[in-house]
C-alpha positions as CSV (number, residue, x, y, z in Angstrom):
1,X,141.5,132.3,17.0
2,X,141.7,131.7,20.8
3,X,144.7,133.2,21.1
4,X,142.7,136.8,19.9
5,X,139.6,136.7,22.1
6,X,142.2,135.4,25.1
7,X,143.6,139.3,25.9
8,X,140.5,140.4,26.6
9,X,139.7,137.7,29.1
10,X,142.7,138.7,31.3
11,X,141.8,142.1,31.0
12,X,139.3,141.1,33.9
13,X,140.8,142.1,37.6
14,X,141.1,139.7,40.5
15,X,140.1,136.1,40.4
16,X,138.7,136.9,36.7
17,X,141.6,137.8,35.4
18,X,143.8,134.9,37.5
19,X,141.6,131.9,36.6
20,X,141.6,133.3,32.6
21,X,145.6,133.3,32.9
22,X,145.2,129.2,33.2
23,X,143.3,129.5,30.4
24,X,146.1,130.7,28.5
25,X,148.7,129.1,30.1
26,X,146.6,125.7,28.6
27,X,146.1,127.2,24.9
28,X,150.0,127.8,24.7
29,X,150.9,124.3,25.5
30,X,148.5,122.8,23.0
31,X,150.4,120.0,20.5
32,X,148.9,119.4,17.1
33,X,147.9,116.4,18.4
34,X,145.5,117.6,20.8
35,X,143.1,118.5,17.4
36,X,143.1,115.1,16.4
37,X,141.6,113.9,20.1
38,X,139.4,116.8,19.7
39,X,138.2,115.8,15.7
40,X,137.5,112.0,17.5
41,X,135.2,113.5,20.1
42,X,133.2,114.9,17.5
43,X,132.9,112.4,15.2
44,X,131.8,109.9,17.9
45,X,128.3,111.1,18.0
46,X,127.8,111.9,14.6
47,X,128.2,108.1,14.0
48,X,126.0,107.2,16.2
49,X,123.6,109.8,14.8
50,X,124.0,108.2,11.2
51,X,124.1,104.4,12.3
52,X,121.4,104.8,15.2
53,X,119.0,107.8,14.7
54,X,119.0,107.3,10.6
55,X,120.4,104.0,10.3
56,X,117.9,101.9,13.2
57,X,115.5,104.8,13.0
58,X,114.5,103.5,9.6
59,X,113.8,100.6,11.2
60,X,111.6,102.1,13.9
61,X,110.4,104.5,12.1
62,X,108.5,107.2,14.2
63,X,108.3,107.5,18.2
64,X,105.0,108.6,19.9
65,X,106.7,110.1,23.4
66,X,104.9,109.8,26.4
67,X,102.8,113.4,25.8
68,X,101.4,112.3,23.0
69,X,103.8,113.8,20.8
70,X,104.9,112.0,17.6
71,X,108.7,112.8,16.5
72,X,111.2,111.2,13.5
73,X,113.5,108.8,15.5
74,X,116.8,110.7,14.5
75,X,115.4,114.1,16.3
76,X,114.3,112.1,19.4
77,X,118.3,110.7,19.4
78,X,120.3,113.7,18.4
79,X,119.4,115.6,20.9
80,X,120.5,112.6,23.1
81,X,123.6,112.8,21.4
82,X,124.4,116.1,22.1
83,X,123.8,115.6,25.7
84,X,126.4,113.1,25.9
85,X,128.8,114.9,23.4
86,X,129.0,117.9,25.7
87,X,129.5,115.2,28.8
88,X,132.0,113.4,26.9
89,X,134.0,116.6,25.9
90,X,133.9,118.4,29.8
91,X,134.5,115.1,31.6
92,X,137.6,114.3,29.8
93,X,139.2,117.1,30.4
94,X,138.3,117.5,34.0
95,X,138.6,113.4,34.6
96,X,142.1,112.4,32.5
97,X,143.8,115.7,32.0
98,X,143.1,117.5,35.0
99,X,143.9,114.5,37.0
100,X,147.5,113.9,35.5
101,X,148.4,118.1,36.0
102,X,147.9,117.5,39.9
103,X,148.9,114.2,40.5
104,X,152.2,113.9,38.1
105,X,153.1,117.1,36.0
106,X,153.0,118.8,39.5
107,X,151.9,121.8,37.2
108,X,149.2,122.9,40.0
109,X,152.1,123.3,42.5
110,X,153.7,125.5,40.8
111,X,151.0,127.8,40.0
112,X,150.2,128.1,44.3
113,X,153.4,129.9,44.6
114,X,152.1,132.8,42.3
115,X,148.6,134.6,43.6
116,X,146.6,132.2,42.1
117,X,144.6,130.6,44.4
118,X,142.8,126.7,44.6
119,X,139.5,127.8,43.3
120,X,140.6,130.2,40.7
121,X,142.3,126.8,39.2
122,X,139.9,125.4,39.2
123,X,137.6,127.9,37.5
124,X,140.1,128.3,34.8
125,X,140.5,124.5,34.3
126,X,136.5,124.2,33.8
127,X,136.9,127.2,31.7
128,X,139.3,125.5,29.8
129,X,136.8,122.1,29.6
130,X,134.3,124.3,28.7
131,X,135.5,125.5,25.2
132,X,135.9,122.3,24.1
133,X,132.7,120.7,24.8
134,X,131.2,124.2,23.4
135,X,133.2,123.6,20.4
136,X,131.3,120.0,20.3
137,X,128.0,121.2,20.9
138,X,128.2,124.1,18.3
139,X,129.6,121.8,15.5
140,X,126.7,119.3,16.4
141,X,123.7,121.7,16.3
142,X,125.2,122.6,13.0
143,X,124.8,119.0,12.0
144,X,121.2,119.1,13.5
145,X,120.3,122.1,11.5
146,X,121.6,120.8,8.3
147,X,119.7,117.7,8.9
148,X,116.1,119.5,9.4
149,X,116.4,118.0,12.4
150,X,115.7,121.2,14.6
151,X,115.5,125.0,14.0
152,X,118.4,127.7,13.9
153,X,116.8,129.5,16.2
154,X,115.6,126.3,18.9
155,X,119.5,125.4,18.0
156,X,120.8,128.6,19.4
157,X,118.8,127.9,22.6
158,X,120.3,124.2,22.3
159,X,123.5,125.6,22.9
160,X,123.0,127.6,25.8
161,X,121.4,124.1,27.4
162,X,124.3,122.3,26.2
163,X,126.8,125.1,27.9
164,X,125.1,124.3,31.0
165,X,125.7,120.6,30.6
166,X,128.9,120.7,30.3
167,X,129.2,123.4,33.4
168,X,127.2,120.5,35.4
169,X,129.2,117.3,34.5
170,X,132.7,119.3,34.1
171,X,132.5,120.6,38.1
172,X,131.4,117.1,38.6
173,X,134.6,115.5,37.0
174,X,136.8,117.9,38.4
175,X,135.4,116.9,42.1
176,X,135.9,113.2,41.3
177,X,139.2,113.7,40.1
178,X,140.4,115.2,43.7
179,X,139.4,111.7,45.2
180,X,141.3,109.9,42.5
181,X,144.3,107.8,43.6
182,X,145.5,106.3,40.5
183,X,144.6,106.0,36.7
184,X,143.0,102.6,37.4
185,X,140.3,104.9,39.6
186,X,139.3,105.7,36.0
187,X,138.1,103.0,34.7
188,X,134.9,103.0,37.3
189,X,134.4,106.7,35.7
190,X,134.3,105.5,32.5
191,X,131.9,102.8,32.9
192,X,129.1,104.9,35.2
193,X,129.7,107.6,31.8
194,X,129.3,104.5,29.7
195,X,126.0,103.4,31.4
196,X,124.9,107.1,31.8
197,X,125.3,107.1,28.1
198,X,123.0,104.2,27.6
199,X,121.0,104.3,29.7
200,X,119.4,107.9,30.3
201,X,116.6,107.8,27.8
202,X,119.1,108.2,24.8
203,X,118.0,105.6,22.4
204,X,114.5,104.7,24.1
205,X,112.2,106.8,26.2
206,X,112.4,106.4,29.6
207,X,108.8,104.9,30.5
208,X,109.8,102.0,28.3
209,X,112.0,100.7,31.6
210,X,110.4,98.6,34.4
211,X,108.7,101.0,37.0
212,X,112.0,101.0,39.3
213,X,114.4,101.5,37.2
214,X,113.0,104.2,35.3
215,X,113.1,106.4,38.6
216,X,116.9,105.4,38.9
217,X,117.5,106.7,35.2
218,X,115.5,109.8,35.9
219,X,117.3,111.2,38.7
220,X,120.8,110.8,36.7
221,X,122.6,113.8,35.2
222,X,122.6,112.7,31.6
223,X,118.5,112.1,31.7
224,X,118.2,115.4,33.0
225,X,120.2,116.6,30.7
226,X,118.6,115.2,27.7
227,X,115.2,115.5,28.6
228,X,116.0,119.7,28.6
229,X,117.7,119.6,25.4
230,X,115.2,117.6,23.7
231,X,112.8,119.3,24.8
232,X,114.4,122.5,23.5
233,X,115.3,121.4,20.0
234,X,111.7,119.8,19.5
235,X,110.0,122.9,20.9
236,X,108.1,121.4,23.7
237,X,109.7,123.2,26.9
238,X,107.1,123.0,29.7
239,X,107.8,123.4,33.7
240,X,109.8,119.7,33.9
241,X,112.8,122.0,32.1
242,X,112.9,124.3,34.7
243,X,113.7,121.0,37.2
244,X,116.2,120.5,34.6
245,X,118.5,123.8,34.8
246,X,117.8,123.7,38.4
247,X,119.5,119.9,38.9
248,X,122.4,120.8,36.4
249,X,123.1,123.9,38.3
250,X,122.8,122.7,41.8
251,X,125.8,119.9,40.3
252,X,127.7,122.3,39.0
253,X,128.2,124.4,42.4
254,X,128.3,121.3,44.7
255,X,131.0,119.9,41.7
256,X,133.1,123.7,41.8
257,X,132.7,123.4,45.3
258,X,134.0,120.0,46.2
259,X,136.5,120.7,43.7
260,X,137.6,124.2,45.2
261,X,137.7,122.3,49.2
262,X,139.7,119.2,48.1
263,X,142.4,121.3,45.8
264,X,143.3,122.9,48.9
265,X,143.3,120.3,51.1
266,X,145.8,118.3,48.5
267,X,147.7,121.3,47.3
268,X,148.1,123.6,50.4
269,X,149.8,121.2,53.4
């Protein structure tokens, strides 16, 4: 199916057109087993959906948030969830897989002596990110719908907040990965992703911290995250959203940029 809607895209001229030709360059090297990696990313939330936001959530039963508002535990977490799927699916392949093309396949070496230039890779790369994480968020809203946990039509607006998610924390990889030395410079990323993921108001509403470190979890890039999707998907947008896309899209150009700077600085000497 990507291989149909992928003409189109190259029909754009200039940079358009350049950064979409890494796109498709990345589509006709996939290996089966690239679906199955995909499939696990999935599934990873939806268990923690089912074992947390039904399973505990039976337990808690309902949650009175902060404004008053009284919501079933498994619609304050899934939209949690779907935060940190479309993280999960833009980080890994701006972190892992965008880190191992520059550093040992070389491949972004090989694309400089063509008219492509630093940023355009770049572009394409997150464009590349971006379709998976999409495909994540779309097949989880899905879920949500089918759950009566939100509305088709709040899920449609869901996705566009989840797009811009994964925009945020997919320029954010791909500027971490520039400063990258080794794969064992990973394994810091996937801890602060790991804590991110527990502790951005995912399970428990931030206020429930101590004073302090509830302002440290409200100025991370999952909680912000969160807080605009849930408030999306329980229809309760107010003016704290608008903070929201403003943050996530302040990351996402300082991430592009960063990214952009350093590729050139690595890739152009």
């Amino acid at each position: 199916m990507l291989t149909l809607v992928l003409p189109r895209l190259i029909s754009f001229e200039g940079a358009g057109r350049r950064s979409a030709s890494v796109v498709e360059r990345n589509v006709t090297t996939l290996q089966p087993s690239y679906w199955l990696v995909m499939a696990s990313g999935f599934i990873e939330p939806i268990l923690y959906l089912f074992s947390i936001g039904i399973g505990v959530g039976a337990l808690v039963g309902d949650l009175t948030l902060p404004d008053g508002r009284v919501i079933d535990y498994a619609a304050f977490v899934a939209p949690a969830m779907l935060a940190s799927s479309a993280m999960s699916g833009a980080l890994s392949e701006t972190t892992f897989n965008f880190f191992g093309k520059m550093k040992f396949m070389k491949l972004y070496d090989g694309m400089l002596a063509t008219p492509l230039r630093p940023i355009e890779i770049a572009l394409g790369e997150l464009a590349w990110a971006m379709i998976r994480g999409n495909i994540y968020a779309a097949a989880f809203l899905v879920v949500m719908v089918a759950m009566g946990l939100t509305t088709p039509g709040l899920a449609v607006a869901a996705f566009g907040a989840a797009v811009l998610v994964g925009f945020a924390f997919g320029g954010t990889g791909m500027a971490l990965s520039t400063f990258m030395r080794s794969w064992q410079d990973f394994d810091l990323v996937a801890s602060v992703q790991f804590a991110l993921f527990l502790f951005s108001g995912t399970f428990v509403p931030a206020q429930a911290y101590p004073a302090v470190l509830r302002w440290v979890v409200e100025v991370t890039p999952l909680y912000r995250s969160v807080d605009l999707i849930r408030a999306i998907t329980t229809g309760e947008v107010g003016w704290l959203q608008a903070l929201d896309v403003l943050y996530l899209l302040a990351l996402f150009a300082l991430g592009l940029a960063v990214a952009g700077r350093r590729m050139g600085q690595l890739l152009c000497r």
